[in-house]
C-alpha positions in Angstrom: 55.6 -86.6 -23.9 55.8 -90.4 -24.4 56.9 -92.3 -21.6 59.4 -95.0 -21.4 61.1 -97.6 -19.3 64.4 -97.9 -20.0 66.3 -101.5 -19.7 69.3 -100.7 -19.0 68.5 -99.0 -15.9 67.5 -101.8 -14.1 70.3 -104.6 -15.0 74.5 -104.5 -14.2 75.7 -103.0 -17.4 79.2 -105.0 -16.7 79.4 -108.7 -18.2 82.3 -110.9 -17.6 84.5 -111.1 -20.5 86.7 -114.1 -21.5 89.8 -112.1 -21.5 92.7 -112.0 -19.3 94.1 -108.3 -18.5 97.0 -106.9 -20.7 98.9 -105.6 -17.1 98.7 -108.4 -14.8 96.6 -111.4 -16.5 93.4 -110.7 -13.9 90.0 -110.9 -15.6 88.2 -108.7 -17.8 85.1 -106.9 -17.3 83.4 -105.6 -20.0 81.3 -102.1 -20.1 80.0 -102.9 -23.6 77.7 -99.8 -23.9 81.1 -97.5 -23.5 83.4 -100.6 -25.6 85.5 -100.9 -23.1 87.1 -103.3 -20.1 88.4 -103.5 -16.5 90.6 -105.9 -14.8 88.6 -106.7 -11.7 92.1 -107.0 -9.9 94.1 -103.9 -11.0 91.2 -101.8 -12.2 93.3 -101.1 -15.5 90.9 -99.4 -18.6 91.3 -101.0 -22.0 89.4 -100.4 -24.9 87.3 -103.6 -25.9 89.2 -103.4 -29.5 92.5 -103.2 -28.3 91.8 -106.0 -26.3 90.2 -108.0 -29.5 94.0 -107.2 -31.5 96.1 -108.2 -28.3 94.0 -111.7 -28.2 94.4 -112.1 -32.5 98.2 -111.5 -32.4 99.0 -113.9 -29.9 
């Protein structure tokens, strides 16, 4: 079997997005192998997409 080192297991999957939360306008975290992001202040869930539309309708 061929071995491997696998990137991602070394680095913090979460990245900073430039979003403000939906619930209470904290900021965004973004889990972008799972497309999807936390408020670092009320630990909502929000898909990445639903957070794209929010952001475009405004």
């Amino acid at each position: 079997m061929a071995d491997f080192e696998n990137p991602y297991a070394r680095s913090d999957p979460f990245v900073q997005a430039h979003f403000d939360c939906l619930e209470c306008g904290g900021k965004l975290w973004e889990y972008a192998i799972q497309r999807q992001m936390v408020c670092e202040n009320c630990r909502m869930l929000f898909a990445s997409q639903e957070v794209f539309d929010e952001q475009v309708n405004k």
